[in-house]
Structures are given as structure tokens and as C-alpha cells.
C-alpha positions as protocol buffer text, in pm:
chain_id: "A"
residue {
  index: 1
  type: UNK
  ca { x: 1089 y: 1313 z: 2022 }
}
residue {
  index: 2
  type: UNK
  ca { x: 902 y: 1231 z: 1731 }
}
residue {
  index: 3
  type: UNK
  ca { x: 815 y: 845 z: 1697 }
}
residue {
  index: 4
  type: UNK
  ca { x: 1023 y: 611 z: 1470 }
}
residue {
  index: 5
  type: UNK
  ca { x: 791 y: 419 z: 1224 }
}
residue {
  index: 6
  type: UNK
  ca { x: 920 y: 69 z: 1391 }
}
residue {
  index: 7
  type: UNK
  ca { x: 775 y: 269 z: 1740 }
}
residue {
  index: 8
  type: UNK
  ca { x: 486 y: 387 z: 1581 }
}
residue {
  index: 9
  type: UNK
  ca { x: 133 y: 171 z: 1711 }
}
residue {
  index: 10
  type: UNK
  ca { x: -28 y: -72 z: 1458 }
}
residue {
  index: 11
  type: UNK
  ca { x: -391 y: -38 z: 1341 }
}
residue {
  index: 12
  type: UNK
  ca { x: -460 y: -429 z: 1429 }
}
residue {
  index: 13
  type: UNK
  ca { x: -789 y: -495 z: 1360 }
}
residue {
  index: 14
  type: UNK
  ca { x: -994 y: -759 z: 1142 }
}
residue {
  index: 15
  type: UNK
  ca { x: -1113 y: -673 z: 830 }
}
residue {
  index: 16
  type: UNK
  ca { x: -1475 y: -824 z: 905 }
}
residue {
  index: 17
  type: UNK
  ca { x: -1498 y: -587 z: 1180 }
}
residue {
  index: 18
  type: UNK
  ca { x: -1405 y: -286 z: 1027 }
}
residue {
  index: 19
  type: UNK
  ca { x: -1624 y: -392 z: 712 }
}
residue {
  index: 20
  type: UNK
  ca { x: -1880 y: -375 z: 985 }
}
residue {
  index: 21
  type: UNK
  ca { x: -1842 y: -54 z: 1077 }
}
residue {
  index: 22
  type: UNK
  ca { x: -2023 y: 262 z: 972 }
}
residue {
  index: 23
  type: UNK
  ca { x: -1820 y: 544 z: 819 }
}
residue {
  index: 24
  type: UNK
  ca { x: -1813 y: 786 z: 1104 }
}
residue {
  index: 25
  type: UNK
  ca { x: -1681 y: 479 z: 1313 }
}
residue {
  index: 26
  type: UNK
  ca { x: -1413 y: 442 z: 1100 }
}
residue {
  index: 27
  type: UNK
  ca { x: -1341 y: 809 z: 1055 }
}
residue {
  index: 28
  type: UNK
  ca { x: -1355 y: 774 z: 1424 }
}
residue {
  index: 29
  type: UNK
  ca { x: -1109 y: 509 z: 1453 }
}
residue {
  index: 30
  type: UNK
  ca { x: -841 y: 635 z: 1190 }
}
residue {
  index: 31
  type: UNK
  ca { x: -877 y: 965 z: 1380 }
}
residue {
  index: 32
  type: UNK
  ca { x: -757 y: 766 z: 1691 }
}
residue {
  index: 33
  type: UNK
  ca { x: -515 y: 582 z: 1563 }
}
residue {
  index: 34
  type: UNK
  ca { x: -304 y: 853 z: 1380 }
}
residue {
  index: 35
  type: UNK
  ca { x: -331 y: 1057 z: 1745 }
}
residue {
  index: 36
  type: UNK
  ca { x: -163 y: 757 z: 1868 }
}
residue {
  index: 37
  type: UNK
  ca { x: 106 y: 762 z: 1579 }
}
residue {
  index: 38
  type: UNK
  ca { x: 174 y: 1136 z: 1641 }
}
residue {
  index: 39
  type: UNK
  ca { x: 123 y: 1202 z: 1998 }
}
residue {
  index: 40
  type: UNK
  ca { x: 279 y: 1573 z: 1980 }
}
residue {
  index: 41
  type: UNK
  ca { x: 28 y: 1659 z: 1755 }
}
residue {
  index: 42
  type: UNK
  ca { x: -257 y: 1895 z: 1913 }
}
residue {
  index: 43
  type: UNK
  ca { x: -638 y: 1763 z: 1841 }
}
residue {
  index: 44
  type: UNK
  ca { x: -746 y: 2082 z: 1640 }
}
residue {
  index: 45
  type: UNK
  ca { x: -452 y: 2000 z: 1413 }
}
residue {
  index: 46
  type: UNK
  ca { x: -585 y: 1631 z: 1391 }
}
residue {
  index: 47
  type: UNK
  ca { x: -922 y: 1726 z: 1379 }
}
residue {
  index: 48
  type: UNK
  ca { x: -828 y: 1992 z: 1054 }
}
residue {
  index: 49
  type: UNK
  ca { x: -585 y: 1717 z: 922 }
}
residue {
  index: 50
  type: UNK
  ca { x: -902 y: 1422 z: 932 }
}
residue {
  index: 51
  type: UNK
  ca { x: -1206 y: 1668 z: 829 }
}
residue {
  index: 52
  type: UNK
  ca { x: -1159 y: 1649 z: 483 }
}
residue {
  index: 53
  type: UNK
  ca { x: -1109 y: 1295 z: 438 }
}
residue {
  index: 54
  type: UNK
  ca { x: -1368 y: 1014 z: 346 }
}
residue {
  index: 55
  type: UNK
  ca { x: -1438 y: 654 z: 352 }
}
residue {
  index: 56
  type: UNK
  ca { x: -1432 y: 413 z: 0 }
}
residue {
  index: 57
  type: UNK
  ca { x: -1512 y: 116 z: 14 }
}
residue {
  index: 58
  type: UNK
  ca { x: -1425 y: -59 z: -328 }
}
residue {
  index: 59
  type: UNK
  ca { x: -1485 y: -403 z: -460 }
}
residue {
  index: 60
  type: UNK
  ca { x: -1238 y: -677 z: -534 }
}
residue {
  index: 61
  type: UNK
  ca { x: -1040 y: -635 z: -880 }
}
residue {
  index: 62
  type: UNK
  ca { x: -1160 y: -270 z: -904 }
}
residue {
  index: 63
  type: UNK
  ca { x: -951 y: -10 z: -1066 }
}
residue {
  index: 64
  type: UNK
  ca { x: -863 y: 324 z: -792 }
}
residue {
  index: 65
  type: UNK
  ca { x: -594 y: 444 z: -1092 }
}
residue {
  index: 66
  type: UNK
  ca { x: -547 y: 431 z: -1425 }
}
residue {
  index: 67
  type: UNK
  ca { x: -226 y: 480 z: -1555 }
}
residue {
  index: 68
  type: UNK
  ca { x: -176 y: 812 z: -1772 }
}
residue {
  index: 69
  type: UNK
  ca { x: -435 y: 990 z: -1527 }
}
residue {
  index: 70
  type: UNK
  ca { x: -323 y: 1230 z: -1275 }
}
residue {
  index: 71
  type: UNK
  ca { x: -372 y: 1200 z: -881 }
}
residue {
  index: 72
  type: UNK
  ca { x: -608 y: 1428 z: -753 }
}
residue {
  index: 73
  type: UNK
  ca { x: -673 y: 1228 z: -472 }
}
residue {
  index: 74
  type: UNK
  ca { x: -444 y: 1086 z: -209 }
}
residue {
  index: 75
  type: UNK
  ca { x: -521 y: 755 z: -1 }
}
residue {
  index: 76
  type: UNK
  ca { x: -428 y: 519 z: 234 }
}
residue {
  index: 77
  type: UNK
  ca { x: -553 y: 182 z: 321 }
}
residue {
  index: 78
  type: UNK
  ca { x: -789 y: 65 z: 640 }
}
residue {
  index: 79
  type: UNK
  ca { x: -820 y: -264 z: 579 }
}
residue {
  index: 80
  type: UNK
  ca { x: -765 y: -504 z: 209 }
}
residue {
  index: 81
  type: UNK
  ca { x: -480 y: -504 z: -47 }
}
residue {
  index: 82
  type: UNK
  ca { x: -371 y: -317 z: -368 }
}
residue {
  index: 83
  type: UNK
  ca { x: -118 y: -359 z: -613 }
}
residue {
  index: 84
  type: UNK
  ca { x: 79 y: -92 z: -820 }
}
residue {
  index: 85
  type: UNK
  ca { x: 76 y: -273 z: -1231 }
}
residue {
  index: 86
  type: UNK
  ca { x: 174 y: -143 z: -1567 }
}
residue {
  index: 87
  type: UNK
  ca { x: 100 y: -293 z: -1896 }
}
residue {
  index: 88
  type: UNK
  ca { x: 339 y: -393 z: -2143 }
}
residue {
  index: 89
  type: UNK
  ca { x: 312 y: -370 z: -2525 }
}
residue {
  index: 90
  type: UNK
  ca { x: 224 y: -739 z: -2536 }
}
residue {
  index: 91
  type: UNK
  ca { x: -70 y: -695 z: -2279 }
}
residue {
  index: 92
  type: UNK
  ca { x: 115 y: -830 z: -1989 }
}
residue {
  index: 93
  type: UNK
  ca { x: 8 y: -676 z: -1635 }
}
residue {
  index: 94
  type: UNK
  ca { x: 356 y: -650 z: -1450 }
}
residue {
  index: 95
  type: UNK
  ca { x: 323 y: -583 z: -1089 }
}
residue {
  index: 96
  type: UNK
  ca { x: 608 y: -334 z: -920 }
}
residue {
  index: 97
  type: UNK
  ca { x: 415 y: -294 z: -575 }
}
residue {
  index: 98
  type: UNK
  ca { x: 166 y: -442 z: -299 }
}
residue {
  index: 99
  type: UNK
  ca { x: -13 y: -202 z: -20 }
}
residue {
  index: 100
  type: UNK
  ca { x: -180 y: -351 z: 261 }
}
residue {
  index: 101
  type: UNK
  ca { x: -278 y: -192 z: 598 }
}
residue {
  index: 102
  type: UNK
  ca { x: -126 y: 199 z: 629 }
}
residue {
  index: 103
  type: UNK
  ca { x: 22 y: 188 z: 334 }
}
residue {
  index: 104
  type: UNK
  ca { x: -23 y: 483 z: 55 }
}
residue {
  index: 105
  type: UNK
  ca { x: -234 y: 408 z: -240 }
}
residue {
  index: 106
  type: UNK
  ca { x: -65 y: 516 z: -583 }
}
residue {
  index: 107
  type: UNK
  ca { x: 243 y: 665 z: -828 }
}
residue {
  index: 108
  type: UNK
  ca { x: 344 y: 922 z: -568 }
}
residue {
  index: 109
  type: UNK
  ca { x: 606 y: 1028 z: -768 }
}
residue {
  index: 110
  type: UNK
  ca { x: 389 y: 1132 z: -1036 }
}
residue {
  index: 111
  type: UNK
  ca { x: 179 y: 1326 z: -780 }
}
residue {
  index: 112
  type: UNK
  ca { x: 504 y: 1501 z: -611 }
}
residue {
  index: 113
  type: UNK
  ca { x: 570 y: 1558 z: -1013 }
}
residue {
  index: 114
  type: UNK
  ca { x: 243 y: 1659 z: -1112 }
}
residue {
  index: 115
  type: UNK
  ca { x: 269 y: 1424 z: -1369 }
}
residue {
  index: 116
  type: UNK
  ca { x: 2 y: 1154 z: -1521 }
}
residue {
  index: 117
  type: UNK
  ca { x: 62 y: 787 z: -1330 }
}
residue {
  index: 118
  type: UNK
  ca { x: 275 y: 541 z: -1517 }
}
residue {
  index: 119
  type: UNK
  ca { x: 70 y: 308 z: -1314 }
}
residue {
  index: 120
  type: UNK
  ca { x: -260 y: 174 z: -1257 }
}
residue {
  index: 121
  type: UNK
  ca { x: -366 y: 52 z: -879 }
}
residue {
  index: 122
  type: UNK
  ca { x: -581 y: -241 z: -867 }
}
residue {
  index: 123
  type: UNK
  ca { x: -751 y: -332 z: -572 }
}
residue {
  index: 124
  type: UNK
  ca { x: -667 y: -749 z: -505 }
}
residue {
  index: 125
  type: UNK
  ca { x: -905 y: -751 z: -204 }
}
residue {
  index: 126
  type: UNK
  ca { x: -1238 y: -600 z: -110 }
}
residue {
  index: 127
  type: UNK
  ca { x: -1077 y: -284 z: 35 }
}
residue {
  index: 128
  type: UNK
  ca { x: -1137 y: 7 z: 206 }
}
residue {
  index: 129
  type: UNK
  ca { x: -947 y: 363 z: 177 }
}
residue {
  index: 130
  type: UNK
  ca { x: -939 y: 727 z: 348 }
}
residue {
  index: 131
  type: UNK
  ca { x: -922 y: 961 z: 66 }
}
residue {
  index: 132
  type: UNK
  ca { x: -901 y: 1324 z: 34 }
}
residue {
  index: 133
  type: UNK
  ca { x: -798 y: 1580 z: -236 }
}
residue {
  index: 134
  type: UNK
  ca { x: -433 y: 1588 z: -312 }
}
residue {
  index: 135
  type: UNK
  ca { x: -452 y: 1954 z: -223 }
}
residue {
  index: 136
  type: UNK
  ca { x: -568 y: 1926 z: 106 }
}
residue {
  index: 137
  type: UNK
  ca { x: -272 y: 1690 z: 189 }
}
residue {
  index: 138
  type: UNK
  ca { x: -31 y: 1935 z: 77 }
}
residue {
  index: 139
  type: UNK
  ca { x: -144 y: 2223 z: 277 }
}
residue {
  index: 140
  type: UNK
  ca { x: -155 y: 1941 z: 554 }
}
residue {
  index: 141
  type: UNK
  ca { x: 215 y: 1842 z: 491 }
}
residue {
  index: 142
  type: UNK
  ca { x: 313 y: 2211 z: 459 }
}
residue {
  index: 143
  type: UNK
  ca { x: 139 y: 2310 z: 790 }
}
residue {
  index: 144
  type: UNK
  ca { x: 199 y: 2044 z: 1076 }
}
residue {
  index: 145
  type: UNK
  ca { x: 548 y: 1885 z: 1067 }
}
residue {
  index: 146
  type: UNK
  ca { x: 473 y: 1593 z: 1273 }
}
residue {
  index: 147
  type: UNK
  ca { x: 250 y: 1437 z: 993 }
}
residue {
  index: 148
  type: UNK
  ca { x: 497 y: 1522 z: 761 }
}
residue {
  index: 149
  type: UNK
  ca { x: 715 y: 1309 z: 926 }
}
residue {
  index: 150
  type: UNK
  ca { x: 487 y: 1054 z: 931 }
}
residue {
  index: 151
  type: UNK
  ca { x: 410 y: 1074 z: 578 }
}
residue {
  index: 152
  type: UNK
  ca { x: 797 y: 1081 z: 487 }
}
residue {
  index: 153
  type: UNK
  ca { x: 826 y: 763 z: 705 }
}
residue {
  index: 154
  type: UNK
  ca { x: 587 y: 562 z: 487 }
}
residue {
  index: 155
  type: UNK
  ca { x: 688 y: 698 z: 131 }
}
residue {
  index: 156
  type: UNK
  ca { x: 1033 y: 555 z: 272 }
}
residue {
  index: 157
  type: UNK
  ca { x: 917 y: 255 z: 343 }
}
residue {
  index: 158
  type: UNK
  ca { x: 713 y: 218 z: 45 }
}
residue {
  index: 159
  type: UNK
  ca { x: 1006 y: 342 z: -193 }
}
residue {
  index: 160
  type: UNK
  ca { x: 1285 y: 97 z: 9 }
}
residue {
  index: 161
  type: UNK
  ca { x: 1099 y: -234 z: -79 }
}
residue {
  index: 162
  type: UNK
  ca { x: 1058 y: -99 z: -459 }
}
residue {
  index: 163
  type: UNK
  ca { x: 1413 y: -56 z: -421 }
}
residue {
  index: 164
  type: UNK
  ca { x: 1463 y: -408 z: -305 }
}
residue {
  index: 165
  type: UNK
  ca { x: 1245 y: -587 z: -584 }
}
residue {
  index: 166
  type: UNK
  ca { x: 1460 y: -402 z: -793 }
}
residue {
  index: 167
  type: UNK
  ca { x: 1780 y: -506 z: -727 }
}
residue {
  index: 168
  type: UNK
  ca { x: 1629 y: -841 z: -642 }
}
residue {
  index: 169
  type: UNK
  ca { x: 1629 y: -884 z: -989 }
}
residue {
  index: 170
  type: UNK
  ca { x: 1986 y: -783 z: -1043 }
}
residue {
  index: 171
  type: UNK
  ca { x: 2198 y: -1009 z: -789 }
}
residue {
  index: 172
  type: UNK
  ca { x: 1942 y: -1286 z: -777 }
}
residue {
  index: 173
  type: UNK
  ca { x: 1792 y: -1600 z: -878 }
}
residue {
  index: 174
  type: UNK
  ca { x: 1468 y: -1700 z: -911 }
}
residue {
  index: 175
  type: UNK
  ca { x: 1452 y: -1917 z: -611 }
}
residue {
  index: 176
  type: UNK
  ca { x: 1650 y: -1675 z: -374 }
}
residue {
  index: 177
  type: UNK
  ca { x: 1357 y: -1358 z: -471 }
}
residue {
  index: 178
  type: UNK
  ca { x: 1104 y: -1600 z: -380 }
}
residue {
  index: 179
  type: UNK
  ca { x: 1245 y: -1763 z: -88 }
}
residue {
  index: 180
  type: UNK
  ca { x: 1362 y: -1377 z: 38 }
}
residue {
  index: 181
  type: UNK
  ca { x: 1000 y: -1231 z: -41 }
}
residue {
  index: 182
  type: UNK
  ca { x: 810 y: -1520 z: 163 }
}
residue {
  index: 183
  type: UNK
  ca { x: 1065 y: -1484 z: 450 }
}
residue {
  index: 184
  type: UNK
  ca { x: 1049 y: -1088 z: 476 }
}
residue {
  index: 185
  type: UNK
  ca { x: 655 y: -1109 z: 372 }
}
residue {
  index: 186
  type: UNK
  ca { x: 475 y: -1391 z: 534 }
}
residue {
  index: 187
  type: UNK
  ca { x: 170 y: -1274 z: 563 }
}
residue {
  index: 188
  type: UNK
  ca { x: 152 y: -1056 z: 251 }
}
residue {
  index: 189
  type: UNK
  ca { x: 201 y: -1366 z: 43 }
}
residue {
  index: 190
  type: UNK
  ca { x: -48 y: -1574 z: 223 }
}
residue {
  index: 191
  type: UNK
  ca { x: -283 y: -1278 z: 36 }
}
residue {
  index: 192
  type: UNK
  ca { x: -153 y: -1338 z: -301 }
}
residue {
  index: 193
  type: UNK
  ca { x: -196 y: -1521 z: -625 }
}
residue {
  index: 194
  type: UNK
  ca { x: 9 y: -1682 z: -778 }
}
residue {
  index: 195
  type: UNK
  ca { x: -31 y: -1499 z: -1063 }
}
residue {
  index: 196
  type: UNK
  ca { x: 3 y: -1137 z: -920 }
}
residue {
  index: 197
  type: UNK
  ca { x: 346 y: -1312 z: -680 }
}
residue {
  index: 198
  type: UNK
  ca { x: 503 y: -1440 z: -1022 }
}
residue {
  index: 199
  type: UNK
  ca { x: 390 y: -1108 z: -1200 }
}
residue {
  index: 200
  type: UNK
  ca { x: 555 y: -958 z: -937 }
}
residue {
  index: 201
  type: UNK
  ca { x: 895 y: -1164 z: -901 }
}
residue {
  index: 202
  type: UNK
  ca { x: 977 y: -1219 z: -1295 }
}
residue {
  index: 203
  type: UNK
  ca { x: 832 y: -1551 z: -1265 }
}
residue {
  index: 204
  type: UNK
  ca { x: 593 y: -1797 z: -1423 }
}
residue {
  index: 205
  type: UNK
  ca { x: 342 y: -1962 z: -1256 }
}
residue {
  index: 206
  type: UNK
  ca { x: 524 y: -2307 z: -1307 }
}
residue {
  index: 207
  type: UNK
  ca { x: 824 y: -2126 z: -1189 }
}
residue {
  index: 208
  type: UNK
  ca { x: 668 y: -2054 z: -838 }
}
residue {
  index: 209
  type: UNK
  ca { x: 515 y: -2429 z: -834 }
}
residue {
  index: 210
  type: UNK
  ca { x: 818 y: -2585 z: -919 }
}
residue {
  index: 211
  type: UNK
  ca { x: 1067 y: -2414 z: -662 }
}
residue {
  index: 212
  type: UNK
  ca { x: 756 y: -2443 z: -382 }
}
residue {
  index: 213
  type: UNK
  ca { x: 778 y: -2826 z: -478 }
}
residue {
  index: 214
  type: UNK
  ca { x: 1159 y: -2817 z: -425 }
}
residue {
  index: 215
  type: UNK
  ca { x: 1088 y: -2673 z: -102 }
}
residue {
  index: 216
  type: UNK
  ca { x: 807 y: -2887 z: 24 }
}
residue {
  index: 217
  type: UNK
  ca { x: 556 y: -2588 z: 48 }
}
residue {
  index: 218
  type: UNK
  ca { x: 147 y: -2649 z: -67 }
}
residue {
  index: 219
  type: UNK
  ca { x: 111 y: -2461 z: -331 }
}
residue {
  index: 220
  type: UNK
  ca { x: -207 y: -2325 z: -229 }
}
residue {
  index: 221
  type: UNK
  ca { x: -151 y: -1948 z: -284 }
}
């Protein structure tokens, strides 16, 4: 039986260490890890699934996607943070989405679609991805099930807490989205900003200092 995503084993490992680490070690150790997270799957079918893809390493604040491109290649993250933005007409960056560790990079929507991105991804952190071309990881996704699976899982998870920001902002205050997003994220917002959390929660930055005051919390994000 195919591993749940709560199952599924965590790629724990500092981010000084792995900035350490030559490409082929990291190839290496994504290679592992993913035989770990699909166990059922044989090692030529890793092997085929891993040979295309590469190592980017990518400075702080630097730009993976720009919104009205389209997503030729596909990515997830090793180690560092990214956020999903769009600009409004007045200029405003408004963030809809944070990826850390495992998580996708990118509008896959628009890539299911074909379709330009309707968002940019900025990297928040120094951060480093496995790429490969978008077409390679739908022959992938056609061809072995199991990583299909475990690419659903993650899309899932991805599209669930876009679903929750969402309707954050429908049946709650500003306090309650904080205080919920701290709880759920407690690490993740140790990483953050204030300026990309208020982005993020339909805040201003007084907003956040003020209710972190009420609460007795440093405001030392």
C-alpha cells in the first residue's frame, strides 16, 4: 500500500549542510530520499525519474517566475523558501503562497493549463531547487503511478492551504488569521517578514505589531 503523505519520511536536514554539498551529493541525496517516499517504486524507474533533473542554487530575493511567462520547467525545493506574489494595479506585491522544504515551486495550474503564470515566484531565502523540463515530468507522471501519487499528494497539500487563506479571509478577523497561521505554521513564520506575513494575511505591518503587542509576542519577525 502506497504511503500516505503524513507516513511519508521527511528530508530533515540543515540548510548549511546541504549548501555544503556538491551537486551530485545532492542529486544523490534527493535520489534517496524519494526511494524512501515511494518504496514500491523499482530503482531503474527512480533512476529514469531523477536523470533528467538538476541542481539551482539561486540567491535571496531572486525571481524563478515571472508572471505572464509559461512553465517550462517544474521544481521542487531542497532546502530555503519561496513565495507565490502577484502585482496589483497600484504596485502592491500580494502574496497567495509560501514553499519551503518538498514543496512545488510555481502556478501549477497554469502549467496543467498550458497557460502563462498569473504569478511570479520569488525566492525569500537563499534556496536551492531540483528542476527539470515540464515535459519530462509529464511522461514521468504518465509512466510510474507511484510518483504520481506522490505528486497528487503535494499539489493537494499545496492547493488545501490556498484554500484555507482563502476562506480565512471570508469568516475571519484579522487577529484570528494571524493567531491560526502562527499556530498551524510555527516554524514557517519564524522565516518570514513582516512584510511578506502581512502581504500575505490582508494586513499592515502595524496591524501584525499591534495584535503581537496584544498578545505579548516580540515582534522580531
Amino acid at each position: 500500500m502506497p504511503l500516505s503523505i503524513q507516513d511519508r519520511p521527511k528530508l530533515v536536514i540543515s540548510s548549511d549542510a546541504v549548501w555544503r554539498m556538491s551537486a551530485v551529493e545532492i542529486k544523490d541525496m534527493i535520489t534517496a530520499h524519494l526511494g524512501e517516499c515511494m518504496p514500491s517504486l523499482h530503482e531503474d524507474k527512480l533512476a529514469t525519474i531523477t536523470a533528467a533533473m538538476t541542481v539551482v542554487r539561486l540567491p535571496a530575493k531572486h525571481c524563478w517566475c515571472q508572471a505572464g511567462q509559461s512553465m517550462d520547467k517544474m521544481a521542487f525545493i531542497v532546502s530555503g523558501l519561496c513565495k507565490l506574489s502577484y502585482q496589483t494595479a497600484d504596485g502592491d506585491e500580494i502574496n497567495v503562497q509560501f514553499m519551503a522544504e518538498q514543496d512545488g515551486v510555481g502556478d501549477y495550474m497554469a502549467a496543467i493549463e498550458n497557460l502563462p503564470s498569473k504569478y511570479s515566484v520569488y525566492t525569500i531565502e537563499p534556496t536551492i531547487l531540483m528542476a527539470f523540463d515540464k515535459s519530462h515530468f509529464e511522461r514521468c507522471l504518465e509512466d510510474f503511478p507511484e510518483f504520481f501519487r506522490y505528486v497528487h499528494e503535494h499539489t493537494l497539500k499545496l492547493l488545501f492551504k490556498y484554500i484555507e487563506r482563502t476562506e480565512s479571509f471570508l469568516i475571519s478577523d484579522s487577529t484570528a488569521r494571524y493567531v491560526s497561521f502562527v499556530t498551524d505554521n510555527p516554524e514557517l513564520a519564524k522565516r518570514l517578514s513582516i512584510q511578506d506575513l502581512s502581504s500575505y494575511l490582508g494586513m499592515t505591518r502595524q496591524s501584525i505589531t499591534r495584535i503581537r503587542k496584544k498578545l505579548g509576542q516580540a515582534d522580531n519577525l
